[in-house]
C-alpha positions as CSV (number, residue, x, y, z in Angstrom):
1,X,-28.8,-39.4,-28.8
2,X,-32.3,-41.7,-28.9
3,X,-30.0,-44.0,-26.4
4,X,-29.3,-41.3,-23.6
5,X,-32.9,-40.6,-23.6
6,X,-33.7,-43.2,-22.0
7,X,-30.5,-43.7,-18.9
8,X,-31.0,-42.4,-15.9
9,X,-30.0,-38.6,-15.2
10,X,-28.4,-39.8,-11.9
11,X,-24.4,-40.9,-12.0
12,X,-24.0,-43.3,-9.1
13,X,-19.8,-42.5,-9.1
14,X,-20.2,-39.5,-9.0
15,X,-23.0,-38.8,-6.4
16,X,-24.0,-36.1,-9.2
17,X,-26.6,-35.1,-11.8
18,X,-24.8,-33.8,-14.3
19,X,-27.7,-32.4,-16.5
20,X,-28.9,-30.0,-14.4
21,X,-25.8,-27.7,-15.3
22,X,-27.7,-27.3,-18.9
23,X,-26.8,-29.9,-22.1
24,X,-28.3,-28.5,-25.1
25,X,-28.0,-30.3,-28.5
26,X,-27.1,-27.9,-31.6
27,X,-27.9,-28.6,-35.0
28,X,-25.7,-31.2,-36.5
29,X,-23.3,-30.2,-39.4
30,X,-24.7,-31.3,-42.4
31,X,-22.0,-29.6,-44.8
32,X,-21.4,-32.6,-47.2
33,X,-19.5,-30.7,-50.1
34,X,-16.1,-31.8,-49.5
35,X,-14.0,-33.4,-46.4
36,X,-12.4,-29.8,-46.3
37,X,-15.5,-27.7,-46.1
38,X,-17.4,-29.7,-43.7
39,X,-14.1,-29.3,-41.1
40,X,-13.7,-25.6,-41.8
41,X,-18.0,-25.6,-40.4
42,X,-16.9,-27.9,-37.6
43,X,-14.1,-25.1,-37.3
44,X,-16.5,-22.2,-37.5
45,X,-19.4,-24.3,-35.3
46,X,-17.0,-25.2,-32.1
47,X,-15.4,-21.5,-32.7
48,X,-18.7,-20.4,-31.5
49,X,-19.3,-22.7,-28.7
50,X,-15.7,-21.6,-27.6
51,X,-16.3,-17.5,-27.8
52,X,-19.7,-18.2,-25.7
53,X,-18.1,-19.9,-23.3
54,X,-19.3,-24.0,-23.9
55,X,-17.6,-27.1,-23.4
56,X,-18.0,-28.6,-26.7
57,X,-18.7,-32.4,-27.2
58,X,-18.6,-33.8,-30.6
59,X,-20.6,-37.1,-31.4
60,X,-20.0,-39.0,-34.9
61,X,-19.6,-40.2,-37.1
62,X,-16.9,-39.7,-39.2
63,X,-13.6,-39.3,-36.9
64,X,-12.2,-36.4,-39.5
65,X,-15.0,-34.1,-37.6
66,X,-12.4,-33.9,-35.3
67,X,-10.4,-31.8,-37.5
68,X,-12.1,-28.8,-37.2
69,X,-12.3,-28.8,-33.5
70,X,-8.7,-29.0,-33.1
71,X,-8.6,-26.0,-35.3
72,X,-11.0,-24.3,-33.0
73,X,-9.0,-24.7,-30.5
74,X,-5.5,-24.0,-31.6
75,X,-7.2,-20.5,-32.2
76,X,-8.0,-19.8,-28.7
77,X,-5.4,-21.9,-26.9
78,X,-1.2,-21.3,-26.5
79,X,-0.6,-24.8,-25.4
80,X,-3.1,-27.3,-25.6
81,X,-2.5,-31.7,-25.9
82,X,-4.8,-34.0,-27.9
83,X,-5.4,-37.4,-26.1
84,X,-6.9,-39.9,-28.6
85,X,-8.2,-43.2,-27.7
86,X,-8.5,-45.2,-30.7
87,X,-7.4,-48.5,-32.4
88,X,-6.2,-46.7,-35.3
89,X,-3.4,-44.5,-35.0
90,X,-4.4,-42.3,-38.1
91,X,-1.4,-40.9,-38.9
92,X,-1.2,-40.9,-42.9
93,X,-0.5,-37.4,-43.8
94,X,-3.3,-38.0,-47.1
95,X,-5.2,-41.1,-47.6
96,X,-7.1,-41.9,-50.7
97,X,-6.2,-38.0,-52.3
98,X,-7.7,-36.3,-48.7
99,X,-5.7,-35.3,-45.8
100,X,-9.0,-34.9,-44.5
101,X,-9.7,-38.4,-44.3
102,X,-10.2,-40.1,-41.7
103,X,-7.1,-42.3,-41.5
104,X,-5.2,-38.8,-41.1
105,X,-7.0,-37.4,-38.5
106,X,-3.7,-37.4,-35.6
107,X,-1.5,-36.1,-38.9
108,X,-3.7,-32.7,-38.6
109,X,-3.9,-32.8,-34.1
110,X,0.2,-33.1,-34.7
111,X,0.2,-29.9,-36.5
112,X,-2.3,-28.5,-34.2
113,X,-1.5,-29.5,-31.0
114,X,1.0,-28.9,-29.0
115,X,1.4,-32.4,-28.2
116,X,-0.1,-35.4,-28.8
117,X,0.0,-38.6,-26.9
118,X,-2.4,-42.0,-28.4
119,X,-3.7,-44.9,-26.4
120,X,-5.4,-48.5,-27.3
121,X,-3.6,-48.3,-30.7
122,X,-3.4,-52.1,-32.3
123,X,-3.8,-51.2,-36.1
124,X,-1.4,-48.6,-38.2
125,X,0.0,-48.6,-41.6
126,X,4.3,-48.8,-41.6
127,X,4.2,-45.1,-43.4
128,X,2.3,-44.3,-40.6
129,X,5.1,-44.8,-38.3
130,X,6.9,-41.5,-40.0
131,X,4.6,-39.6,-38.3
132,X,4.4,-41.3,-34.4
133,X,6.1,-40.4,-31.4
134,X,7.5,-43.4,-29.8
135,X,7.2,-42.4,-26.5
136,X,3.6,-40.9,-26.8
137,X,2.1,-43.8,-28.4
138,X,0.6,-46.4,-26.1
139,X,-0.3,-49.7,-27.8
140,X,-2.9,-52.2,-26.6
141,X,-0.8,-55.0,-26.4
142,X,1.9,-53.4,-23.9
143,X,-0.4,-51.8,-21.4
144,X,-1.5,-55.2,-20.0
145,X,1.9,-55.6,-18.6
146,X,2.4,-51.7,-17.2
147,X,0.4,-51.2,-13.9
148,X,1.6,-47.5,-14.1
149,X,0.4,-46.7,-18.3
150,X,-2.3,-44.2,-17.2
151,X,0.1,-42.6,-15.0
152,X,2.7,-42.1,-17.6
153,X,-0.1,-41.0,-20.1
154,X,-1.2,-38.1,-17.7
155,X,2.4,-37.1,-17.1
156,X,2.7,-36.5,-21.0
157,X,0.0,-34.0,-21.6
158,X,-0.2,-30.5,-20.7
159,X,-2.6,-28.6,-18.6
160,X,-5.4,-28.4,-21.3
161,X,-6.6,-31.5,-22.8
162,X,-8.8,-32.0,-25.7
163,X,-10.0,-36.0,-25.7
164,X,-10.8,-37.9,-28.6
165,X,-12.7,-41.3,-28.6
166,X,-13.0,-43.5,-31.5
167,X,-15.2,-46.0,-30.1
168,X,-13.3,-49.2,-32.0
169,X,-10.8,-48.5,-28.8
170,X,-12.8,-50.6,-27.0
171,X,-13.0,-54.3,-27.6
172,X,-15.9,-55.2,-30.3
173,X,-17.1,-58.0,-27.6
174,X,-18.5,-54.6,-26.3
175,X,-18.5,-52.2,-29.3
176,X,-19.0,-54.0,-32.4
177,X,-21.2,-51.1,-34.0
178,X,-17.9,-49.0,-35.4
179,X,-16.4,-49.1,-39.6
180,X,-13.4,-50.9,-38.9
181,X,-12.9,-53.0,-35.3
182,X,-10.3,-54.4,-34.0
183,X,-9.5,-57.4,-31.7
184,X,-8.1,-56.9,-28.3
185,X,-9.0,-53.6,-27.6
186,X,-10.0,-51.5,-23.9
187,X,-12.8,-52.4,-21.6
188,X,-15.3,-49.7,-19.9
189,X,-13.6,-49.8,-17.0
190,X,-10.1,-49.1,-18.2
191,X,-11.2,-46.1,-20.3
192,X,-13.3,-45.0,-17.3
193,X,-10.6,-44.7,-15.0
194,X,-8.5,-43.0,-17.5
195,X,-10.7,-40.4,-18.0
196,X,-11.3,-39.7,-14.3
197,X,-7.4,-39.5,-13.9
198,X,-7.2,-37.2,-16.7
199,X,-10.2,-34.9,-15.3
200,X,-8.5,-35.0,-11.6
201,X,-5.2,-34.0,-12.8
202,X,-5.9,-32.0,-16.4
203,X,-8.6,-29.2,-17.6
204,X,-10.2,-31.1,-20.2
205,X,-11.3,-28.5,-22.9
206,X,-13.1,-30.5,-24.9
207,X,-14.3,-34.2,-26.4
208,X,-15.6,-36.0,-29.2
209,X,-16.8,-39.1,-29.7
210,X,-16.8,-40.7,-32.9
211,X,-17.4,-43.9,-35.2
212,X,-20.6,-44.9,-33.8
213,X,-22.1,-47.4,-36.7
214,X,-25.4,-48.2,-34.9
215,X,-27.0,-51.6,-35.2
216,X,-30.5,-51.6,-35.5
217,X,-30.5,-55.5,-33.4
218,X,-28.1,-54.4,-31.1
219,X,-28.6,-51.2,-29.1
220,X,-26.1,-52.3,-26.6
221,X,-23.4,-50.2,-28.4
222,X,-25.6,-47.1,-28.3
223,X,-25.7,-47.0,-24.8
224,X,-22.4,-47.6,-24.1
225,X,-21.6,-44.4,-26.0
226,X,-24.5,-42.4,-24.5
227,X,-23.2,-43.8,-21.2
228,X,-19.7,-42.8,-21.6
229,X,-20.6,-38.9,-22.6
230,X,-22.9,-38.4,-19.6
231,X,-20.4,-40.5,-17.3
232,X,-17.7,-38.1,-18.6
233,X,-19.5,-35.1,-18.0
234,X,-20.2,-36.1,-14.2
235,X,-16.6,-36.3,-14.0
236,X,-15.7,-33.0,-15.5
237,X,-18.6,-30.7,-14.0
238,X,-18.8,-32.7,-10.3
């Protein structure tokens, strides 16, 4: 938040300023009780958003926020798919006595959602792999040899999209302020383009942005992830 305060309102790409169709920051959740409560607030706060007619964005923090949201919207949408961008694939169904951890946060979207499809992944646990779709899971590794992988992801996921970015799926040379990053991750670009393929050819419903571990000597990171909302919103209100 301090870092989009100080980028310009104007979006170059998309000839657009987004801002002037009203961004309003909420009170953040600060129910810290236990991993379940604070997702059924995150539940009852996007609820809200939803009934009067928002577009919710989530910023973290803590990826399990987006629990809640996918709650939210399983309520108010038949069909719906969760695209996540992450290194992780966070498919334990519990994780250190919480399936609200977390490392289980695609375990709860799978029982959500209606579908699912994961991108950037380079890091999962072998239980993990109980849980994941082979054909909806798109590694880092493999999409530097498939021209056509953002293609194929769009193709998988219905109409309605809800996005959710763990910022460790891009590259630490370029985020290095998350918990746990990993080597050989995205670039701006490449998640860029996705998301203006997804916004051509999807109604995205929703997004959250999470993992953000700010670095007091490095603000680089901030603005990236400041960057990346507002570039995403020119995208989906242009």
């Amino acid at each position: 938040l301090e870092a989009s305060a100080n980028m310009e309102l104007y979006d170059i790409e998309t000839d657009s300023e987004v801002y002037t169709k009203g961004i309003a920051t909420v009170e953040p959740v600060t129910e810290a009780s236990s991993p379940e409560a604070m997702s059924a607030e995150v539940e009852k706060r996007v609820g809200k958003l939803l009934d009067d007619g928002k577009f919710p964005v989530l910023i973290g923090g803590e990826h399990s926020v987006s629990i809640g949201a996918f709650r939210a919207f399983a309520k108010r949408y038949r069909k719906f798919s969760v695209l996540q961008l992450d290194a992780h694939s966070d498919m334990r169904s519990e994780y250190e006595g919480s399936s609200h951890n977390h490392a289980c946060v695609m375990a709860r979207a799978k029982e959500e959602a209606t579908s699912i499809v994961q991108v950037g992944i380079r890091s999962s646990a072998s239980e993990e792999y109980d849980n994941i779709i082979p054909d909806r899971i798109f590694h880092a590794h493999e999409l530097r040899y498939d021209e056509e992988w953002m293609e194929r992801v769009s193709s998988l996921l219905e109409k309605d999209v809800y996005i959710t970015i763990d910022l460790d799926v891009f590259d630490p040379s370029i985020m290095p302020s998350t918990g746990t990053p990993e080597p050989d991750g995205l670039y701006y670009r490449e998640v860029l383009d996705l998301l203006t393929l997804i916004s051509e050819n999807h109604n995205v419903i929703g997004l959250d942005v999470v993992e953000l571990c700010p670095n007091s000597i490095n603000k680089a990171p901030d603005f990236l992830a400041a960057k990346l909302i507002y570039q995403f919103l020119s995208l989906r209100f242009r």
